[in-house]
C-alpha positions in Angstrom: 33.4 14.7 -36.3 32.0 17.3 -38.4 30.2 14.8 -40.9 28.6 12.8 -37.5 27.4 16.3 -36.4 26.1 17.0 -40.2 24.3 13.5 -40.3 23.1 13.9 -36.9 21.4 17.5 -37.9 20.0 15.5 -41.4 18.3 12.9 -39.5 16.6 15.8 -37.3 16.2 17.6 -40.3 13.9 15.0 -42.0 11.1 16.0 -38.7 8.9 18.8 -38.4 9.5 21.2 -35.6 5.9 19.9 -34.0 7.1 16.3 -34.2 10.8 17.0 -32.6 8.8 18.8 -29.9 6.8 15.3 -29.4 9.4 13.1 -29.2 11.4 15.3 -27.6 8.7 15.1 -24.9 8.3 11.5 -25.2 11.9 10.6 -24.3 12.0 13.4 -21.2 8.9 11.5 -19.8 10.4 7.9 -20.4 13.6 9.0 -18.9 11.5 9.9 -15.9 9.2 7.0 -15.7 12.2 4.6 -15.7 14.1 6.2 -13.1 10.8 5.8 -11.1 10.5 1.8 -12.0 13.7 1.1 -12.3 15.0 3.5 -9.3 12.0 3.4 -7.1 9.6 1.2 -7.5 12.3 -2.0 -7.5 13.4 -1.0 -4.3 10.8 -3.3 -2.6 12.0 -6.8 -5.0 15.6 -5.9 -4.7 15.2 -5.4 -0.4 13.3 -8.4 -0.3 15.8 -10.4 -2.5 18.8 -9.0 -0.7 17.2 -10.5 2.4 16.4 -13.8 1.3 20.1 -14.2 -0.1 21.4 -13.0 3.1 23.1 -9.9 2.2 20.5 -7.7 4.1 20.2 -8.8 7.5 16.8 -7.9 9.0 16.8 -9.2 12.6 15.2 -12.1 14.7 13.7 -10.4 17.5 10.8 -12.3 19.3 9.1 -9.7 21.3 5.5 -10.4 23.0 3.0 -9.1 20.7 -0.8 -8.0 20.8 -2.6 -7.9 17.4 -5.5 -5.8 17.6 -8.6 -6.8 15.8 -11.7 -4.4 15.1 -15.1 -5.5 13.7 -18.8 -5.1 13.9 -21.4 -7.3 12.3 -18.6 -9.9 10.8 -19.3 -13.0 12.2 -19.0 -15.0 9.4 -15.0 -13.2 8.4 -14.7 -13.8 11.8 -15.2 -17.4 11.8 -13.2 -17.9 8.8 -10.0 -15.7 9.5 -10.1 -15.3 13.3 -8.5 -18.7 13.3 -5.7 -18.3 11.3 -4.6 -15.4 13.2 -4.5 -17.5 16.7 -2.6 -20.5 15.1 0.4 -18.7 14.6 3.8 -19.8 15.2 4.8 -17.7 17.6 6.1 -17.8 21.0 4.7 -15.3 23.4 1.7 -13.2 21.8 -2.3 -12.3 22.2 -5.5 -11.4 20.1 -7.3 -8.9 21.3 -10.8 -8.5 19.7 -12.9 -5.3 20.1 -16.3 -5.5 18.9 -17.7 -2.2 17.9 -22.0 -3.3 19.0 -22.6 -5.8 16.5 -26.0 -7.3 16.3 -25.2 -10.6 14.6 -23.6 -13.6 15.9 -20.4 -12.1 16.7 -20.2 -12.5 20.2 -21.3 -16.2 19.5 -18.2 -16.8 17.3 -15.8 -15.1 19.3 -16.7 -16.7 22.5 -16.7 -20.2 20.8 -13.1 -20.0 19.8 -11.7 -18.0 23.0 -12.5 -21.6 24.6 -10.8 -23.0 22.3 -7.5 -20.6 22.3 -7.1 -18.8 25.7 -5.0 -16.0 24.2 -7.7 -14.5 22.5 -9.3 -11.7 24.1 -12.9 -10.4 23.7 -13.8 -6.2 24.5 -15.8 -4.2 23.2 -16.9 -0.7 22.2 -19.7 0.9 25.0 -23.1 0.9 24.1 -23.8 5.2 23.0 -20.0 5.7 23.1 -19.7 9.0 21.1 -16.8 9.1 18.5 -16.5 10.5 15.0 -13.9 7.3 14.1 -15.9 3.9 15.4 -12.4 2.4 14.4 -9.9 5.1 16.0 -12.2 4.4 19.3 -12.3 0.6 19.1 -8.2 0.5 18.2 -7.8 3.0 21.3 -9.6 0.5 23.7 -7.8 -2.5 21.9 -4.4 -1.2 22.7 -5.2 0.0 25.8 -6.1 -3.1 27.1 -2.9 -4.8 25.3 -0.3 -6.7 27.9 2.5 -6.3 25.3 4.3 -3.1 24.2 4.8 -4.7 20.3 1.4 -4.3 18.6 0.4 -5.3 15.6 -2.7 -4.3 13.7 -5.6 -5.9 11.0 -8.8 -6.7 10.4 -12.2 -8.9 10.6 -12.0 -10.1 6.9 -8.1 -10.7 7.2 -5.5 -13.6 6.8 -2.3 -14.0 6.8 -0.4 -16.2 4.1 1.4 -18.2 6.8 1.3 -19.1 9.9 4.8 -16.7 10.5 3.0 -13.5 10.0 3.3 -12.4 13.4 7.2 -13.8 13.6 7.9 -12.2 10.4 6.7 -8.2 11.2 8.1 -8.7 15.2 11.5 -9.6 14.0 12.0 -5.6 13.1 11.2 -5.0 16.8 15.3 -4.8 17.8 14.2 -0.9 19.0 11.1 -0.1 20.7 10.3 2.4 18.5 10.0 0.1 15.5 7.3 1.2 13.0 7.1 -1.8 10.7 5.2 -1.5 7.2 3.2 -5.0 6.2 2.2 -5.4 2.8 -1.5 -6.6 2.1 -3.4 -7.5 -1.0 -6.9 -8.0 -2.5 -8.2 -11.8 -2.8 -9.4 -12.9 -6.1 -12.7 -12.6 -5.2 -12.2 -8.6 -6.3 -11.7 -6.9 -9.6 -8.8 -7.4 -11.3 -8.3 -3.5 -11.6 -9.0 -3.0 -7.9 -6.2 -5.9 -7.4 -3.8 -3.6 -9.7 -4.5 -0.5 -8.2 -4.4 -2.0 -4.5 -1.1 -3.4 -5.3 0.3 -1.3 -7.0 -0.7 1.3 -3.9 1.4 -0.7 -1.2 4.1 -1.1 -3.7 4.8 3.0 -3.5 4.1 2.8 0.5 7.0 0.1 0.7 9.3 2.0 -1.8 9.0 5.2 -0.1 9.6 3.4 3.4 12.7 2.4 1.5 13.6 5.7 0.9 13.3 6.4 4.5 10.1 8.0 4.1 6.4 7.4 5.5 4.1 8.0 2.5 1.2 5.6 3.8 0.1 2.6 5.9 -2.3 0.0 5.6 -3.7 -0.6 9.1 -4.5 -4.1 7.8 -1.0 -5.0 8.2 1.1 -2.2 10.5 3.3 -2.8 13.8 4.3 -0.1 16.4 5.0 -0.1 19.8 2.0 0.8 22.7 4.4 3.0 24.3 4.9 5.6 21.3 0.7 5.4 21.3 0.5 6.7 24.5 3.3 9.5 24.1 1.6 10.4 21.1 -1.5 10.6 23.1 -3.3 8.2 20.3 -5.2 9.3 17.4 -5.7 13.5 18.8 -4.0 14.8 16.2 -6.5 13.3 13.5 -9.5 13.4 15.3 -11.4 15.8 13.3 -11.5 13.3 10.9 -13.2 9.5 10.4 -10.2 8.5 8.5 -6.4 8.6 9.3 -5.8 5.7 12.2 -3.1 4.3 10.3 -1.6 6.3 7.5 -1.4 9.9 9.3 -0.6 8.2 12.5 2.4 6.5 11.0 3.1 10.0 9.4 3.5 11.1 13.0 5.6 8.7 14.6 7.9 7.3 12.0 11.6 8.3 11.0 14.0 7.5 8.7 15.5 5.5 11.5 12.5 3.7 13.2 11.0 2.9 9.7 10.4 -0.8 8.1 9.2 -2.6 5.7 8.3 -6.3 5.7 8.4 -7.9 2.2 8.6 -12.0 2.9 5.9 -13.7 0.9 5.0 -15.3 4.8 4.6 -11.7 5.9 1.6 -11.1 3.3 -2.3 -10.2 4.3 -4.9 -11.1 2.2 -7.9 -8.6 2.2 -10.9 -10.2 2.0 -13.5 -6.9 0.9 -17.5 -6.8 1.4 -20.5 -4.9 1.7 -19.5 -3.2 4.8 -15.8 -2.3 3.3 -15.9 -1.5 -0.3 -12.6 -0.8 -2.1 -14.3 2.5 -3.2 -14.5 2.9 0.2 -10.9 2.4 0.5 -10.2 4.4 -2.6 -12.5 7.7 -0.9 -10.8 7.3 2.9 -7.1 7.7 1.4 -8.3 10.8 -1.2 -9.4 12.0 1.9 -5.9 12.1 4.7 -3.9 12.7 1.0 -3.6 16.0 1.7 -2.3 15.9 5.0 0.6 13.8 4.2 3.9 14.8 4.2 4.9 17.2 0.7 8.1 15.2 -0.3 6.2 11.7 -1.3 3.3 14.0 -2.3 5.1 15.6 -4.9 7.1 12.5 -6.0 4.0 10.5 -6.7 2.7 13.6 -8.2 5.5 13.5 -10.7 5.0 9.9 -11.8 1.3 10.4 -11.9 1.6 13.7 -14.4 4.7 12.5 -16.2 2.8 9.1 -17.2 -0.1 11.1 -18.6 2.1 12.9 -20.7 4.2 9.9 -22.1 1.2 8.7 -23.2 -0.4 11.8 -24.7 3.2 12.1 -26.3 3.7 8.4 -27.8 0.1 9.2 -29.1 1.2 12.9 -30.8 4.4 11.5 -32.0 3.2 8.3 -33.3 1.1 10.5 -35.7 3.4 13.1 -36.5 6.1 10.9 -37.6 4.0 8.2 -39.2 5.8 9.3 -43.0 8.9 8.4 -41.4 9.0 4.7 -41.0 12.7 4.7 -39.1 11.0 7.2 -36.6 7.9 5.2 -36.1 10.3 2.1 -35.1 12.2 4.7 -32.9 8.3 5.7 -30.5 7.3 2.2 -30.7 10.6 1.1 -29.1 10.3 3.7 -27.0 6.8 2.9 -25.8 7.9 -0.7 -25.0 11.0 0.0 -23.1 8.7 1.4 -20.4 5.9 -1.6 -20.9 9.2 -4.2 -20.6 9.9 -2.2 -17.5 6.7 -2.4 -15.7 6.3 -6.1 -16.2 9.5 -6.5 -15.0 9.6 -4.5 -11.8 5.6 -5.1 -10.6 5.6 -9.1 -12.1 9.3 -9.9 -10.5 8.1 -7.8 -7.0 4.1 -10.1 -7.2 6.8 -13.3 -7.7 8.7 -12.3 -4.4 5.7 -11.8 -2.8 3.9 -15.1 -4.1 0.6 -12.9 -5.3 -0.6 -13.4 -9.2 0.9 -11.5 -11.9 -0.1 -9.0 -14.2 0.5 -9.1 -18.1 -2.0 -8.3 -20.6 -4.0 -5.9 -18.6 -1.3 -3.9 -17.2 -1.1 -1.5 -20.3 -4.9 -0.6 -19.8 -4.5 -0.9 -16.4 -1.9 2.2 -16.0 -3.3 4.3 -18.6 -7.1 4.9 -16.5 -5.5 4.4 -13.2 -4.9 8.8 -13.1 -8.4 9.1 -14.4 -10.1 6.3 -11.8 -8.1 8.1 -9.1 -9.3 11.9 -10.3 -12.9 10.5 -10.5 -12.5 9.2 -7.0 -10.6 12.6 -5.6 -13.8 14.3 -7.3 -16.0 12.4 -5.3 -14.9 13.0 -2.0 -14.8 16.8 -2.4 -18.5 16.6 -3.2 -19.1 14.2 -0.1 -15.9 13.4 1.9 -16.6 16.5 4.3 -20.1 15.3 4.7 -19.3 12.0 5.4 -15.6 11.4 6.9 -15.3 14.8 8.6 
């Protein structure tokens, strides 16, 4: 025992005390950072698999539903998407479309296909209606004027990947309470960092739904009930903001009990961005209602965030320090691609589930700016978030 101790010291021995420090921090961060893949961020792939072989059982409730739609000025998304959402296969449901004044031909389009599908439903937004949110005001109307008590929300320049969307996020609807988490994702008509960082996004919202936590929502794919609107008296608690219809109202109303998450591959939205919706837009409105979430998934995404920056900053610092001792060079560089091995195989396997393109080459450049894009965006909208979404 003594001579494993002995050779144990000897192989520390050959370091410097700088270098030991390095490593040392190198290993605490990888620990860390596979806890968070491995742990956290596979909770979404090994749900969804669980479902689809039957151990999970999620449900096959067939409520009526209302899917709210708010747009102004997208005829053309309109004419393209609107479609898809009123061919669904689904038994009892409506669309309800509220058009926030739109001066092109939107009124043409959506008037053209409401002869063709009678559940779709055309309102819209009153001419000099005063509102800080266009889209908190619109949804309010939308839902007000919803039949059904199951809603479920998304946008102009929005499709579903099947025609069982709507049967898909209503089947979590066995309590009226339900608060059901859809997962969406860019089209390849955006970067292929903003598809990353977009997915990679909704992948912590559906892990820390898992968890029993609301950390987010994507109003472009989100279910609740009309009734907990109402008792909830809408969007008042966010009003003094232009952001925060979806993500801080979920914040409000969900539970660790009333919480879920819908990962089928049929279940999926694809975003279709433009001029009107920028993903920086996206990128400014969530630095913006950060703050107000809830501390526990704050801080835990906090931790991944800092301890990522610091397993590279330490894989860099020990690669150098140790570079005269070959066997401790092989040791970093395993080191590094443990955690690469890891990510490929938690986001790639999780895309696969999901039936959305996989990420290889990139992801390594990818993750290491990702911290930086999102500080350089979280600088930006304290110079002009105020200004513009408050």
């Amino acid at each position: 025992m003594n001579d494993i101790d002995f050779s144990i010291f000897n192989v520390f021995n050959t370091l410097g005390t700088v270098s030991i420090v390095w490593v040392s921090v190198l290993a605490f961060c990888l620990l860390v950072q596979l806890i968070y893949y491995l742990g956290f961020l596979a909770k979404p792939y090994r749900y969804e698999r669980a479902v689809e072989s039957g151990v999970k059982t999620v449900g096959d409730a067939q409520p009526p539903v209302s899917v709210i739609v708010c747009a102004k000025n997208e005829a053309q998304s309109l004419q393209e998407y609107l479609p898809v959402l009123l061919e669904q296969n689904y038994p009892i449901y409506e669309v309800i479309f509220v058009d926030d004044e739109s001066n092109d031909e939107t009124t043409d389009v959506v008037g053209k296909l409401a002869q063709r599908f009678p559940h779709l439903y055309h309102t819209y937004i009153p001419s000099g209606s005063m509102n800080l949110s266009r889209r908190k005001l619109g949804l309010t109307l939308g839902i007000k004027a919803a039949k059904y008590d199951t809603l479920l929300l998304t946008d102009a320049g929005c499709a579903p990947n099947s025609p069982d969307w709507i049967a898909k996020m209503a089947r979590h609807f066995h309590k009226l309470d339900s608060v059901v988490l859809g997962f969406s994702a860019l089209d390849r008509h955006s970067s292929k960092y903003a598809i990353y960082d977009y997915f990679f996004s909704n992948l912590k919202m559906a892990a820390t739904a898992l968890l029993g936590k609301s950390y987010m929502a994507n109003g472009k794919n989100l279910a609740y009930s009309k009734e907990q609107f109402l008792l909830r008296r809408g969007f008042s608690n966010s009003n003094f903001m232009d952001a925060g219809e979806d993500d801080l109202f979920v914040d409000e109303i969900a539970n660790s009990h009333n919480l879920a998450v819908e990962l089928s591959s049929e279940s999926v939205i694809q975003v279709s961005l433009n001029a009107q919706q920028t993903w920086k837009d996206l990128k400014i409105s969530r630095m913006v209602t950060n703050p107000y979430y809830k501390s526990f998934p704050i801080f835990l995404w906090r931790v991944e965030k800092w301890t990522r920056i610091f397993f590279y900053l330490s894989f860099v610092a020990s690669a150098i320090w140790v570079i005269p001792h070959w066997e401790w060079l092989i040791v970093v560089g395993l080191m590094g691609l443990l955690r690469l091995f890891s990510q490929w195989f938690v986001i790639n396997k999780t895309a696969n589930v999901l039936n959305l393109p996989k990420i290889y080459l990139s992801l390594p450049l990818f993750d290491i700016v990702q911290p930086f894009v999102d500080a350089y965006f979280s600088f930006q909208q304290r110079m002009i978030g105020k200004r513009i979404y408050r």
